[in-house]
N, C-alpha and C positions, 0 to 999 in steps of 0.2 A: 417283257424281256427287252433291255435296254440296249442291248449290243448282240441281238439274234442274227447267228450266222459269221458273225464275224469270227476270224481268225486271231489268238488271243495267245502272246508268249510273255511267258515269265520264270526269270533265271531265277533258280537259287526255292523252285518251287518244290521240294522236296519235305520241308518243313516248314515251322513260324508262321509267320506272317506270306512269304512264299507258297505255302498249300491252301493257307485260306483262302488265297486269291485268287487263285486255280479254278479252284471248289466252289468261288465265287460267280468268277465269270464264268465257268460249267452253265451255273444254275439260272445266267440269266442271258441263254442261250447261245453264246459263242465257242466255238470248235477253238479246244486249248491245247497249247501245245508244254507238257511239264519238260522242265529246263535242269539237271541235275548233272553232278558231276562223277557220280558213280550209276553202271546200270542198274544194281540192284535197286537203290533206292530210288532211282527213278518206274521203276517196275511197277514196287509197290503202290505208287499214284496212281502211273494208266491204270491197272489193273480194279483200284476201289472205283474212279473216272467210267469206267468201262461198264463196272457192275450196277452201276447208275445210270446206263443208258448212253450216257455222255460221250460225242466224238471226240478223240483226244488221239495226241504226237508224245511221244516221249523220244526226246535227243539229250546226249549225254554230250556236253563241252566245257574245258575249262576257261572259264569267261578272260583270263591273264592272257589267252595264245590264241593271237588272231586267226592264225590260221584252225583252228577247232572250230572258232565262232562262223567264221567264212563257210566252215565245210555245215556247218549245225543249221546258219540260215537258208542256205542253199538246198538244203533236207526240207526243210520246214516250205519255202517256196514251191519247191519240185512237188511233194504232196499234196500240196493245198491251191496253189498257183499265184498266192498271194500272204501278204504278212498286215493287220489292220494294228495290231496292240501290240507294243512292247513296253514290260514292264522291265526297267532294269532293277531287280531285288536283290544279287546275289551278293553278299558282303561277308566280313570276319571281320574278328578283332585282335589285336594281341596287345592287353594294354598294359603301361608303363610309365613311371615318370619319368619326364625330358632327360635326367640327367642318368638313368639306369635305362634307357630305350636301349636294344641293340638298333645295329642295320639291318639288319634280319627281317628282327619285328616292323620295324619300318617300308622296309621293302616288300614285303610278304602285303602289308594291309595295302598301300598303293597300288601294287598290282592287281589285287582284286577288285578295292572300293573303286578307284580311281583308272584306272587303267583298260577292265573289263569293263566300265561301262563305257568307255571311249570305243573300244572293241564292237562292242554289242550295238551301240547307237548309231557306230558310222555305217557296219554292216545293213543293219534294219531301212537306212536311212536313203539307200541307194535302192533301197527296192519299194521302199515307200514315195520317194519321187517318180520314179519312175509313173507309177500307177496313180500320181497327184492327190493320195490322200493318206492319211495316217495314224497315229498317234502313239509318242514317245513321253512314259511317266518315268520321270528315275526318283529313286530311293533316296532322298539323304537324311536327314537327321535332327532331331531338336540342337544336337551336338552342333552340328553344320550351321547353328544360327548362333548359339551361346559359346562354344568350346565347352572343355568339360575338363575334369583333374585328371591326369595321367592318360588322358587319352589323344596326344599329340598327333600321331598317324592318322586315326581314326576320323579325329577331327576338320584335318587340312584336304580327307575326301571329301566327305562331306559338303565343307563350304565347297570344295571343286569341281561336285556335282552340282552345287546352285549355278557356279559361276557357266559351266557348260549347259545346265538347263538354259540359259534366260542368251546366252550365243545362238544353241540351236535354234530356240524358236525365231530369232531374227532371219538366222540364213535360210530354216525351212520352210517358214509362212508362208510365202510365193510358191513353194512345192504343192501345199494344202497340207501340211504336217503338222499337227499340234506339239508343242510341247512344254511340259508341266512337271513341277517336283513336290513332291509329298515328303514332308517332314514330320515323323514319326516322334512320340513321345514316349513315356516308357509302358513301355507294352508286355501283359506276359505270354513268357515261350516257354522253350521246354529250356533254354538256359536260365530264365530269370527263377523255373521252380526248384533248379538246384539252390539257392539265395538262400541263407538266415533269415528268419522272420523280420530280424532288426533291420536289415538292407533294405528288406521289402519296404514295410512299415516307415523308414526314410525318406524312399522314394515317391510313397504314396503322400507323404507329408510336402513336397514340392508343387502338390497339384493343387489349384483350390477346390476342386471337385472331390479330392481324398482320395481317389481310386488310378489302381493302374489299367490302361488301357485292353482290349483284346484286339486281336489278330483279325477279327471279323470290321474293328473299327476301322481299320487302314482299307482293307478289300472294299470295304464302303466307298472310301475315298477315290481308290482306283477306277471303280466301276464310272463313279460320275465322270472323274475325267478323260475317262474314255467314249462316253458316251455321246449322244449329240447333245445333250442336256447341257455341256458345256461345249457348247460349237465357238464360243467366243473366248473363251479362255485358254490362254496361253504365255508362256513365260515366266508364270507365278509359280510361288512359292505355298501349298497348301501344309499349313500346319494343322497335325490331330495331335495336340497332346496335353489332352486334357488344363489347357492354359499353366501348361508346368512354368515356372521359375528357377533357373539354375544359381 
């Protein structure tokens, strides 16, 4: 068990790649805390977590309103007395081409991708110096490296979760705070199984391996760099996707 004991949060863990993670760091024995934005759905976690043996937190915040995320870390410390992992997962999309994007759509994915994890990392990041040790993985993207068609919003988080990965880990080092970004390739969820065969089949044609990635492959990813396995790495950019080609 790679991260036994440790204290393990991750937004947006409700589904995807989000529950695997969960499920993951469960299994390889850290006390998780599931991160949703409705109770029910977060219920449903602790409660499989729970049937598993597993110590687990379920906090309901929206990652856009700091003040939710202030009140959700502050739960999550008060119970545990400590925060070692955050994963920042919690994203959307709403895509469009540049010249049919509303403001909306715009504004809606910033706040989440981009915004909430501003949110969530400054929070986390105050209680992880304090205690001089840490580690901060955020989310971003194959998109976040290449761009993508119609997905202008989407994309400009992304790259601005790298550009905030490889910040933080400068200013936090001297804390004892890792921090690292994992760029996901296309992975299936439960949105890629709504897809036409043909989209699919597309997709998997981007990869030279031919296949789309799972949910289990990224949580892999998390785990190490959460772990002491990577005591030295920080600021990087960890790509899993299956050597996709945009």
């Amino acid at each position: 068990m790679r991260i036994k004991d440790k204290v393990a949060v991750v937004t947006g863990s409700t589904s995807g790649i989000g529950k695997a993670s969960i499920m993951k760091f469960a299994e390889e024995g850290a006390k998780v805390v599931v991160w949703g934005r409705t109770e029910e759905e977060v219920e449903v976690v602790v409660n499989d977590l729970k049937a598993a043996g597993k110590e687990v937190l379920g906090v309901t915040a929206d990652v856009s309103v700091s003040d939710e995320v202030n009140s959700a870390m502050n739960k999550i410390k008060d119970h545990y007395g400590t925060i070692d992992i955050l994963v920042n997962n919690a994203g959307i999309t709403a895509d469009a081409q540049l010249m049919k994007m509303t403001e909306d759509q715009f504004d809606k994915v910033i706040a989440v991708n981009l915004k909430g994890v501003y949110n969530c990392g400054q929070a986390a990041a105050k209680i992880m110096a304090e205690q001089n040790s840490g580690v901060i993985i955020n989310v971003s993207s194959v998109v976040g490296i290449y761009g993508n068609f119609g997905q202008t919003n989407y994309a400009a988080t992304k790259f601005g979760v790298i550009g905030m990965t490889k910040t933080w880990a400068k200013e936090l080092g001297r804390k004892g705070v890792r921090v690292n970004a994992v760029a996901p390739g296309f992975i299936v969820t439960e949105m890629t199984a709504k897809m036409p065969e043909k989209i699919l089949d597309a997709m998997k044609g981007k990869s030279p391996l031919g296949i789309l990635g799972e949910p289990i492959d990224i949580a892999n990813a998390f785990v190490y760099l959460a772990s002491n396995e990577a005591k030295f790495v920080t600021g990087t950019v960890l790509s899993v996707d299956g050597g996709v080609v945009l």
